[in-house]
N, C-alpha and C positions, 0 to 999 in steps of 0.2 A: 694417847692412851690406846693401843691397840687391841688391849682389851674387852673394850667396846664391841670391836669385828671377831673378836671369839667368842663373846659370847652370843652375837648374830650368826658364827655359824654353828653354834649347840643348837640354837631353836629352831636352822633350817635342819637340823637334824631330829632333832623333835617331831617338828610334823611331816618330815618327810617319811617318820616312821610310823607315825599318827596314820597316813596315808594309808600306808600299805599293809599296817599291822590291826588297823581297825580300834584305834583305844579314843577313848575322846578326852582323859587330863592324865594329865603327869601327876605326880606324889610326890617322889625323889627323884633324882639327876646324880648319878654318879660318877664324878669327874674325873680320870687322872691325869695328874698335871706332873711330870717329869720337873727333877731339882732344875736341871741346865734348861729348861726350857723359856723361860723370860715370862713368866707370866708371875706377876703380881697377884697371890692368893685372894686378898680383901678386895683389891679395885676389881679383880672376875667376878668377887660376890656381888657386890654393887652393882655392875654393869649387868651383870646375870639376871638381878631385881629389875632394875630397870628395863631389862629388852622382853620379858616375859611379861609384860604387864597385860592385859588384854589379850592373851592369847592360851592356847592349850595348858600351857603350863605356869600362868597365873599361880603364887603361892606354892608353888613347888619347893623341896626345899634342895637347897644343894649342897650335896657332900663332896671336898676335894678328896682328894687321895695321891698322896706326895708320895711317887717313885724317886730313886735314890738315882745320882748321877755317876755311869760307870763309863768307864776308859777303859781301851789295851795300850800299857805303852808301848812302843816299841823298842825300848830298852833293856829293859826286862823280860819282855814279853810275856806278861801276866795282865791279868783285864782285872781295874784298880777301882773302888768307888772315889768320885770328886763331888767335892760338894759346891763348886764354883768349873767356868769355863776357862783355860790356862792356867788350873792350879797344877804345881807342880807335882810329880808318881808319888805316892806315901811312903812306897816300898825302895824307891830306889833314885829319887827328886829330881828323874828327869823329867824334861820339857817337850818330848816329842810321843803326846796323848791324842790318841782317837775315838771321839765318842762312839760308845757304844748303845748306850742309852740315856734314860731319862733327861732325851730333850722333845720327848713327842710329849702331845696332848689327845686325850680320847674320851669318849663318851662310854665308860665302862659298864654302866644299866641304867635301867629306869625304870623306877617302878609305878604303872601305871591302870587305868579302870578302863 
């Protein structure tokens, strides 16, 4: 579950910002997690529970925020949303797609004291 390790490195983002930004707890965690990105929405919740236990952001709550999976074909040459990786163009069903997004993950805010 490699989930596990993203949500260890939201926390070293946490207090590395804890650090520098001076706030001592988190409130919310705003997550986006891109469609192509591999990440299991419910196991990040979980895991997210588990790795903040004891730490700044104990009780925090976490909101995902699902960015849409977009491609350029080069068929077409039009930049297409996919909602899987190797799905075929919508517009024109070819197979020769380059992501263009929603396969990052990021830490979008936090709101914090």
């Amino acid at each position: 579950m490699h989930e596990m390790s993203l949500a260890e490195g939201v926390l070293q983002i946490i207090e590395d910002s804890a650090r520098t930004q001076n706030f001592s707890r988190v409130k919310t965690v705003w997550l986006e997690i891109g469609q192509l990105a591999g990440v299991e929405k419910e196991a990040m919740r979980f895991c997210f529970e588990a790795v903040v236990r004891d730490s700044i952001a104990q009780d925090a709550k976490l909101e995902i925020i699902e960015t849409p999976g977009q491609a350029w074909c080069m068929q077409c040459s039009d930049t297409v949303q996919v909602q899987a990786l190797y799905d075929e163009c919508p517009k024109c069903g070819g197979h020769q797609l380059q992501v263009t997004g929603g396969n990052e993950m990021r830490v979008k805010e936090l709101d914090v004291e």
